[in-house]
N, C-alpha and C positions, 0 to 999 in steps of 0.2 A: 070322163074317159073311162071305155070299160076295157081292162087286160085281163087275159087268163093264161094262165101259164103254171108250173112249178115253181113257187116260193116257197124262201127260206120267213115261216110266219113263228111269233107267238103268239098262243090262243090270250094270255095276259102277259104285260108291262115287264114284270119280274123274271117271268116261265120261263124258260129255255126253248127259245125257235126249236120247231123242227119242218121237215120238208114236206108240203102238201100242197096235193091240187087244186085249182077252182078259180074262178072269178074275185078280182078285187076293181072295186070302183075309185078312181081317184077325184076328188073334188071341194072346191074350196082350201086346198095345200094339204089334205090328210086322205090319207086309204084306209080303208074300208074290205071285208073281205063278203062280198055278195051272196056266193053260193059254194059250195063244193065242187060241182059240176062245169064246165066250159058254157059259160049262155050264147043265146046268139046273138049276135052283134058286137061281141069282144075281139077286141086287136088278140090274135092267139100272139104269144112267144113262146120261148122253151125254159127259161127261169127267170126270176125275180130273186132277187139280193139285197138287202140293205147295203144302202151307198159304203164304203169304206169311209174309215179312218183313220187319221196319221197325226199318232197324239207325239211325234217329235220332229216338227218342221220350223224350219223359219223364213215364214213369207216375208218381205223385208232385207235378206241379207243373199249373202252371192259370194264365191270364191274370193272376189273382188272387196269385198265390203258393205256398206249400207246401199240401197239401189233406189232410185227416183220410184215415185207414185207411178208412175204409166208401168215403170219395170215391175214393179210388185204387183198389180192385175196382171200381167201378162206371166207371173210365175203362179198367181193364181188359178187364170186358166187351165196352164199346164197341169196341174192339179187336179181340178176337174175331171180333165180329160182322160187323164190318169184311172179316174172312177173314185178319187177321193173328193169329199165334200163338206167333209168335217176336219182341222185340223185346230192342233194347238202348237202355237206358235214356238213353246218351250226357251223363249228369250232371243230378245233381238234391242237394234239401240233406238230404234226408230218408232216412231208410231205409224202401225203398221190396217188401220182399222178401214185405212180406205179403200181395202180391198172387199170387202163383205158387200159392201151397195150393188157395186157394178158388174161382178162376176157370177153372184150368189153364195159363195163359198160362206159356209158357216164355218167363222173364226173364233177361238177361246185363245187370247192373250195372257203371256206368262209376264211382261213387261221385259223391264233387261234385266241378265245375268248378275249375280251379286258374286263378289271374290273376295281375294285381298290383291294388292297391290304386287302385281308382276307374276301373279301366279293362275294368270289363263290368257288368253290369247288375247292382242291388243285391241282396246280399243270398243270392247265388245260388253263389257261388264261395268256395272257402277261398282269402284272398288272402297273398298271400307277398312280407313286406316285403322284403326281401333278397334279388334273384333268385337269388345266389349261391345260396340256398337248397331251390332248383326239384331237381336231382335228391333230394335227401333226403323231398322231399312228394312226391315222385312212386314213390317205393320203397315210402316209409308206405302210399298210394294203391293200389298193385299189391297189395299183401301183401293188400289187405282187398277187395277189388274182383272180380269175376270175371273179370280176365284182362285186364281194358281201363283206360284213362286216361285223360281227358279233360281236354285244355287250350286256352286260350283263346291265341290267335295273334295275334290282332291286333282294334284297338278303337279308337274314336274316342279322341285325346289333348287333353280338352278344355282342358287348360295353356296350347294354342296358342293359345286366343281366339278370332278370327276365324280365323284359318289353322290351327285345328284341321284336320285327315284322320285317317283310316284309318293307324295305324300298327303296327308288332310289337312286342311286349311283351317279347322276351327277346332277348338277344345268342346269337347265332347257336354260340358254344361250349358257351353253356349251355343249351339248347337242345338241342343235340346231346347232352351229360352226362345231361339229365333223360330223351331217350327211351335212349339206353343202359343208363340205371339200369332201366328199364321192361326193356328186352328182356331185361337181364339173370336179371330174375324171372321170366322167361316169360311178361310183359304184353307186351300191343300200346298204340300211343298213338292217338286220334282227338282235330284239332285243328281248331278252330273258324279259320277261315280266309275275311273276307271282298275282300278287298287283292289286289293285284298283288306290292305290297312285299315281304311277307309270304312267298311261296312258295317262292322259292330258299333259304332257311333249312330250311324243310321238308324238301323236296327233299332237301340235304347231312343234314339231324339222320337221317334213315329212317324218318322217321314211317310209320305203316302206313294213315290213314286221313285223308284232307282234307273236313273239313265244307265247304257252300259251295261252296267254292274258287272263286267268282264273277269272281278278279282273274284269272286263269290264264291263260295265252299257250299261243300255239301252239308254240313250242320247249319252254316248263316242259310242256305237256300230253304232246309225245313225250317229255318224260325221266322224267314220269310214270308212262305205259304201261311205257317198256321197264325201268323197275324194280319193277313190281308194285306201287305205290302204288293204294290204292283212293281213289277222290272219292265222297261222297256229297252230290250237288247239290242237293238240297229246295230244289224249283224253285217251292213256291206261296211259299218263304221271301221267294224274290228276287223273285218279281212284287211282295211288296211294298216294294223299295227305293223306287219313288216317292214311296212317305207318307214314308217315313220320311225323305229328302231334303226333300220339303214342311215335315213336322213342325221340323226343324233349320234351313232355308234362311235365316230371318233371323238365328239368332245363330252358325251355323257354315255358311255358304258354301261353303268349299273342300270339304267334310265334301258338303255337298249335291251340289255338282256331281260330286264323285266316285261317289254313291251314282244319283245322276241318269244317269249314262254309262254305268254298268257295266246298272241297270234299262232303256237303250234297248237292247245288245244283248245280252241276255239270252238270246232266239231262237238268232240266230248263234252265242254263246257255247256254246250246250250243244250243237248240229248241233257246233261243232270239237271237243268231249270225245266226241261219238258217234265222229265220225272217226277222234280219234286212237286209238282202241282199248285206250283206260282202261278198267280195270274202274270200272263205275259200281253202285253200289248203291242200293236202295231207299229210302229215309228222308224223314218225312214233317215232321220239326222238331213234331210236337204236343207239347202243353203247354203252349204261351205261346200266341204269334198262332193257329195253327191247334187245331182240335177235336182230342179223344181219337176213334180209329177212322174219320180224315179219308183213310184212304189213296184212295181213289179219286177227289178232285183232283188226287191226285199221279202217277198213271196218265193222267189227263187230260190235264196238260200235259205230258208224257212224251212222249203222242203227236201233242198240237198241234203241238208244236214239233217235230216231224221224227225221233224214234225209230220204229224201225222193228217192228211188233207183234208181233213174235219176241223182240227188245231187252228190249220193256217185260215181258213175259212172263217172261224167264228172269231179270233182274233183279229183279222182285219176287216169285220164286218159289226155286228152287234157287241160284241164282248169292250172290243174300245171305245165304241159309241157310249154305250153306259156308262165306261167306267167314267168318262167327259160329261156324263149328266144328256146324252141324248138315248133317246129309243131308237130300236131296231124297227119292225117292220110287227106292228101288231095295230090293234080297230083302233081308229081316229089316232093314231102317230103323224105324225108327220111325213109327206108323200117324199123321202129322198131313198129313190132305189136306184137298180143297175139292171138293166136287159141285158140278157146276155144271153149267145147263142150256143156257149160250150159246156158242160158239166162241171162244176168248180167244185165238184167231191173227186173228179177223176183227177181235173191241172185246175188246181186253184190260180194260175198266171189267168185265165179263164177272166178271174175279176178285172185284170186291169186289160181287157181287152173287151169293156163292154160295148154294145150297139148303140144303148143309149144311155144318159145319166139324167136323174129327175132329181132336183132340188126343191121342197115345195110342192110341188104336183108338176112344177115348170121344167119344159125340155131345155139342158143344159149344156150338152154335148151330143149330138147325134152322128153314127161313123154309115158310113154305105157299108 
């Protein structure tokens, strides 16, 4: 197949795309950029885009709980459709791998959630009475996982009663031991983090990837950036801290008003992780509160809130692919783009309304 259009290309692997004209050939699963110029006999479009990604979903899980194999293709789909084609599953209870065959969807499994006991939400985590015991479930974890980890940092400690908050579930050495044990296998760790408390343990353990990270200061945010720490903010997550303050405000108080503070600036909050020049990643938190192939609320508020439509663009496109160990759109990459008929420098929403999705070189979605 010949397409010519406007792509989002890099001339190499590492470069930094930029946007240029011409002909690219798709064939045998990888593109190819042919000429500079439009040839003749090319399908014309108006842009070409590295497929999206959504390095915080959970194919597998539902408002509801765990969801049958036919349900989990069918949330893959959605996905797809969406214009995302790469995700990471960031923890779920099931095995969830039978979705990659039938759909196309290229999946990076976190496995399940690691806690302690009674401090995340039911049912959802392998919980580990013994924190002493957090590197060893975290090795087990790597070995079996695609390359990621998934732990819970911090959770409401309803022991306190009224003066329950937001607290961290592991002692900051062991912590450090569990993502050690991780790097050591050639795992990365991604750590649910919604606290302030919570993040200077991060910080010192090396964690590679902060869920949330709603509590984050502007000092933890530069010591962020200049160690490569990625955040992945799932900003429809945090619009809804105000229920969720609501929902708790009579029997945990302190719990609300923290959840209550951090949902008023929210705004500001993610304008200073723009600033400080964090890598920020894609990630839509689906599977619980939000829908399967919800990504284009999460573009939405991307841009309400003060990202700048380049930002939102290369973070839901090449920027999270890589940081997942996939290529964007450069010679012999792999063919997973997005047609699209609208300027996604002017509405980045643009991506999740592509014409077509290519997974492979294979059409995967196509819209009239």
């Amino acid at each position: 197949m010949l397409i010519a259009g406007v792509c989002l290309w890099a001339q190499e692997a590492s470069a930094r795309p930029r946007w240029v004209r011409g002909t690219w050939r798709v064939d045998d699963g990888v593109i190819r950029r042919v000429s500079e110029r439009y040839e003749d006999g090319a399908r014309r479009v108006s842009f070409l885009v590295p497929a999206m990604a959504d390095s915080h979903c959970h194919i597998g899980y539902s408002e509801k709980g765990s969801v049958s194999g036919n349900e989990m293709v069918r949330q893959a789909r959605h996905t797809l459709e969406s214009g995302v084609t790469l995700v990471r599953d960031c923890g779920v209870p099931v095995d969830n791998s039978v979705v990659a065959g039938p759909t196309g969807l290229r999946l990076v499994r976190c496995g399940r959630h690691v806690a302690r006991p009674k401090r995340y939400l039911r049912d959802l985590p392998i919980d580990v009475e013994d924190q002493r015991d957090l590197p060893r479930v975290v090795g087990t974890l790597a070995a079996q996982s695609d390359g990621w980890v998934k732990l819970v940092g911090d959770w409401i400690d309803r022991s306190g009663g009224a003066d329950a908050d937001l607290l961290p579930l592991w002692d900051a050495q062991v912590l450090a031991d569990a993502v050690a044990a991780a790097h050591h296998l050639g795992a990365r760790v991604a750590v649910h983090a919604f606290s302030h408390r919570v993040i200077d343990s991060l910080i010192e353990a090396g964690v590679d990837d902060i869920e949330h990270g709603s509590g984050i200061d502007p000092d933890q945010a530069a010591e962020i950036a200049s160690r490569g720490i990625a955040v992945t903010p799932t900003l429809r997550q945090v619009e809804l801290f105000a229920d969720f303050a609501s929902q708790a405000a009579s029997k945990y108080p302190v719990y609300a008003a923290t959840m209550s503070a951090m949902h008023a600036e929210r705004r500001e909050h993610f304008q200073m992780l723009v600033d400080a020049g964090i890598l920020l990643l894609m990630g839509t938190d689906s599977g619980g509160y939000q829908e399967h192939g919800s990504i284009a609320g999460e573009l939405a508020l991307w841009t309400q809130w003060g990202a700048d439509p380049g930002l939102v663009v290369d973070a839901a496109t090449w920027q999270t692919r890589r940081y997942l160990g996939f290529e964007g759109l450069t010679d012999g990459a792999a063919a997973d783009f997005l047609v699209l008929d609208e300027d996604p420098t002017r509405d980045p929403l643009a991506l999740a309304r592509p014409r077509c999705v290519y997974v492979g070189g294979h059409l995967v979605s196509d819209r009239p």
